[in-house]
C-alpha positions, 0 to 999 in steps of 0.5 A: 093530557091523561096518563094513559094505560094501554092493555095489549099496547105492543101489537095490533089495535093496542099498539096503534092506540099508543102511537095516535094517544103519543101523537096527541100529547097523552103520557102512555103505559104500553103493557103486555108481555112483550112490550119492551120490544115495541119500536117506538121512542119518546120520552112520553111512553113507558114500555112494561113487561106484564101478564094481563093475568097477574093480579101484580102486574097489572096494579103496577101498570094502572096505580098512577092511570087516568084512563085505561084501555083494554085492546087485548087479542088472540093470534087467530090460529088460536081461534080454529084449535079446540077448547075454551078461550078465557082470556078476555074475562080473566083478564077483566076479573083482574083488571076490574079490582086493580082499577078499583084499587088505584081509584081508576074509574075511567075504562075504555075497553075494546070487544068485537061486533057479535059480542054481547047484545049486538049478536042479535043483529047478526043475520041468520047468514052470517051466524053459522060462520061467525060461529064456527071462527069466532064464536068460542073469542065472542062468547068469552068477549061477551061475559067481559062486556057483562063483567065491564058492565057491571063493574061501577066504572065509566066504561065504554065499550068499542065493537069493531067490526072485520078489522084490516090494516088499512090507514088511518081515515077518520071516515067511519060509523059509530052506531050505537042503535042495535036496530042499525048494528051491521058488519063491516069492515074498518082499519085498526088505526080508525078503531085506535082513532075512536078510543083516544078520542074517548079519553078525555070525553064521556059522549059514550061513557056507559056505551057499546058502539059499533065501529063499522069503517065508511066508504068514500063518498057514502054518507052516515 
């Protein structure tokens, strides 16, 4: 069992990443601003209140870690207003010399389908929208996967796709074939489910996989 940090560990694909790493025995750091107010108990998790932008915050949260996944998000209302969004590489300029610091070398962080070289198989169709919602999220996640990929640690990369809040199936594709990279849909828990998974496993450890949910019945 790892001592697991989780990074935007009290809402969405993090909060979810704390409740099946809990279930599978892993001891859990659940760090973000609001973390004291997650409604989970067990004598396994510390909740910690932290900035992922404070250089502080952040290397008390990972100095005794194994392993560290980073699952932050912005509220989607923040992706319709004006101006850049930095939070994804800011976050990581600090994350990546707290790691280093505490001899961290495992790092498990979540990015998005249209992130980084996965783009390119974006059909011409869907460009223009994807652009217009996500393209300003998507071009910082894409200089994170840069700054991730050249830090030195054993990284692996998680591209899900249009996430929902569906229940946990343990039915969905990993594809790490940019010529096979395709939108889909998948449920937070199933992208939650793959990054334990990566905890004590290195089968993707310099990778960036696609998460695309499967439907019942359709082989991969």
């Amino acid at each position: 069992m790892a001592k697991v940090v989780i990074i935007g560990g009290s809402k969405g694909i993090g909060l979810e990443t704390v409740k099946q790493a809990l279930a599978c025995g892993h001891t859990v750091t659940a760090f973000a601003r609001s973390a004291s107010g997650i409604r989970l108990s067990s004598d396994k998790l510390r909740k910690l209140d932290g900035d992922a932008l404070v250089p502080g915050d952040v290397g008390t949260a990972v100095s005794e870690a194994d392993v560290v996944i980073q699952a932050l998000g912005v509220p989607f209302n923040a992706r319709l207003l004006r101006g850049p969004i930095t939070l994804f590489s800011d976050a990581t300029r600090v994350l990546i010399p707290a790691l280093k610091k505490a001899r961290v070398q495992r790092l498990i962080a979540v990015t998005g389908y249209g992130a980084g070289d996965s783009k390119a198989s974006i059909s011409l169709f869907e460009r223009l929208p994807f652009d217009l919602v996500f393209g300003r999220a998507y071009s910082d996640k894409s200089i994170q996967e840069d700054l991730i990929k050249q830090s030195g640690l054993d990284w692996t990369l998680a591209r899900p796709g249009v996430l929902t809040n569906g229940a946990k199936t343990e039915r969905y594709d990993v594809i790490t074939d940019l010529q096979r990279m395709k939108n889909g849909i998948i449920a937070r828990a199933d992208v939650a489910h793959f990054l334990v998974n990566q905890i004590g496993s290195d089968q993707y450890v310099g990778q960036a996989p696609v998460l695309r949910g499967r439907l019942q019945g359709v082989p991969n």
